[in-house]
C-alpha positions in Angstrom: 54.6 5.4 -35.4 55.8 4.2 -32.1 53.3 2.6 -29.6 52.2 5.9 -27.5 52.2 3.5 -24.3 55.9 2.3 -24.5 57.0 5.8 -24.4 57.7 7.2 -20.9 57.1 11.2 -20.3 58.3 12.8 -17.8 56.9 16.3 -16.5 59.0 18.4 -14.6 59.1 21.6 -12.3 62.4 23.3 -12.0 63.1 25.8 -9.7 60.9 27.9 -7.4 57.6 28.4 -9.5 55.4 27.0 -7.7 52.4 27.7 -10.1 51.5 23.5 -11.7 48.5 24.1 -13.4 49.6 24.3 -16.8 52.0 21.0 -16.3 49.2 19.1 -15.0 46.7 19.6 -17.7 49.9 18.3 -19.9 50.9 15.1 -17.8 47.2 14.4 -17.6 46.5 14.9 -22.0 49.9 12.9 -22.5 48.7 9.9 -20.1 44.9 10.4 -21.8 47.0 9.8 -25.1 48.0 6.8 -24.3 51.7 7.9 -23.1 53.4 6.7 -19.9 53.5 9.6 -18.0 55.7 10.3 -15.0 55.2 14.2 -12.7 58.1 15.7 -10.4 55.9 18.1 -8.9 57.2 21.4 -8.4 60.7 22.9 -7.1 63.2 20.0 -8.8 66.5 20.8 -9.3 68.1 20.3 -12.2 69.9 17.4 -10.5 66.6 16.0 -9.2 65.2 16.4 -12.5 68.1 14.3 -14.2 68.2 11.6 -11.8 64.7 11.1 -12.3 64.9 11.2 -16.0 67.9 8.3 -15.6 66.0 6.2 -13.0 62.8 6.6 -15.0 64.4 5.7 -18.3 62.4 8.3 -19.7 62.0 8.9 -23.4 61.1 12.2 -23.6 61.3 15.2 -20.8 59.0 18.1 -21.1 60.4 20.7 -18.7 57.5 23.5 -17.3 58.8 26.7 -16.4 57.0 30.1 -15.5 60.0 31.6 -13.3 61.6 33.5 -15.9 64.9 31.1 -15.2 64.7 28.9 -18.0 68.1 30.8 -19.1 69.6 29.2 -16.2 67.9 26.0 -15.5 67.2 24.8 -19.2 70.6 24.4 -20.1 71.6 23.1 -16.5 69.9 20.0 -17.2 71.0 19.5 -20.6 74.3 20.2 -19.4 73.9 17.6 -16.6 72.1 14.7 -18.8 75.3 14.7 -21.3 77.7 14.5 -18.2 75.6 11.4 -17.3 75.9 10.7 -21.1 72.4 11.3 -22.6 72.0 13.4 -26.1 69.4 15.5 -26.2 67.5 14.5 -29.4 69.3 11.3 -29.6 68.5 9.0 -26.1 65.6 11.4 -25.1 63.4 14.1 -26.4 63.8 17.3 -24.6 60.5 19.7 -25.0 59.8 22.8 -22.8 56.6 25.2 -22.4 55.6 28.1 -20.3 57.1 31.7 -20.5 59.8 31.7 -22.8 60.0 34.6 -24.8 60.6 33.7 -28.5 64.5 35.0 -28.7 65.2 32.6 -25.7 63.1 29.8 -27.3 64.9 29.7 -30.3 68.2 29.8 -28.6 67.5 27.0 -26.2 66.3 24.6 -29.6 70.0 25.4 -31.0 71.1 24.1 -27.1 69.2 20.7 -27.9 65.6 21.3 -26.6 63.4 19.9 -29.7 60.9 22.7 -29.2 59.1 24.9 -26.5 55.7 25.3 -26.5 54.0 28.8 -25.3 51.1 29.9 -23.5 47.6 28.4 -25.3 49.9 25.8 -27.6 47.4 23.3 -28.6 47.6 20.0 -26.6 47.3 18.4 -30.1 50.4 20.2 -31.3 52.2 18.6 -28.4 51.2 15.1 -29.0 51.6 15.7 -32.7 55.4 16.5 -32.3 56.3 14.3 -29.6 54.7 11.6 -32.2 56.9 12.2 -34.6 60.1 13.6 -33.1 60.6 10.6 -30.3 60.1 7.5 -33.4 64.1 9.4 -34.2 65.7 8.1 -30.5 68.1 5.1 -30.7 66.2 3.5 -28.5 63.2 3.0 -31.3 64.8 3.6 -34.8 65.0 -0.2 -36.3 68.1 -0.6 -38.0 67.7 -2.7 -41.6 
């Protein structure tokens, strides 16, 4: 397993949901975990949100979104982080949560987002997959 404080996490808000409850009580578990943990705060743009991710050197990027955009946004900033040449589930670990109807969910995990967690996910469930999804970047797989 890797060391849960030399990953770096970073929360964001895209769009104009303004409504942070749910990705504070995520940023604050992660960090309680033991994770490096870095918040937007609400109404990034998917540009904001990507230029943070870069200057950040995050590891894994958990996206919050309760506007009903996620459509829209979601694969806006996957689109944007491989024209600044980062592969989802390769240099960073994309996860997403908040209210994404299970048809979209599954379509944005086949556009490169490693899961999305719903309403009432378990916070252990969270920890549990970034645990053992983020061990797979190149940044932390030891080659023999």
């Amino acid at each position: 397993m890797v060391e849960r404080s030399k990953v770096r996490v970073l929360i964001a808000k895209p769009g104009l949901d303004g409504h942070d409850r749910g990705a504070k009580v995520i940023a604050r578990a992660l960090r309680d975990a033991g994770f490096e943990v870095i918040y937007t705060g609400i109404r990034q743009t998917p540009e904001q949100i990507v230029e943070s991710a870069i200057q950040e050197d995050v590891d894994v990027l958990g996206i919050s979104i309760l506007s009903g955009a996620h459509m829209v946004l979601i694969p806006k900033i996957l689109r944007l982080l491989e024209e600044r040449g980062l592969k989802p589930g390769e240099d960073l670990l994309i996860i997403a949560g908040g209210i994404i109807p299970p048809d979209d969910a599954k379509k944005l995990e086949e556009l490169g987002v490693g899961r999305v967690f719903g309403p009432g996910s378990p916070i252990s469930e969270i920890i549990d997959f970034i645990d053992e999804n983020v061990k797979r970047l190149k940044k932390f797989v030891v080659m023999s």
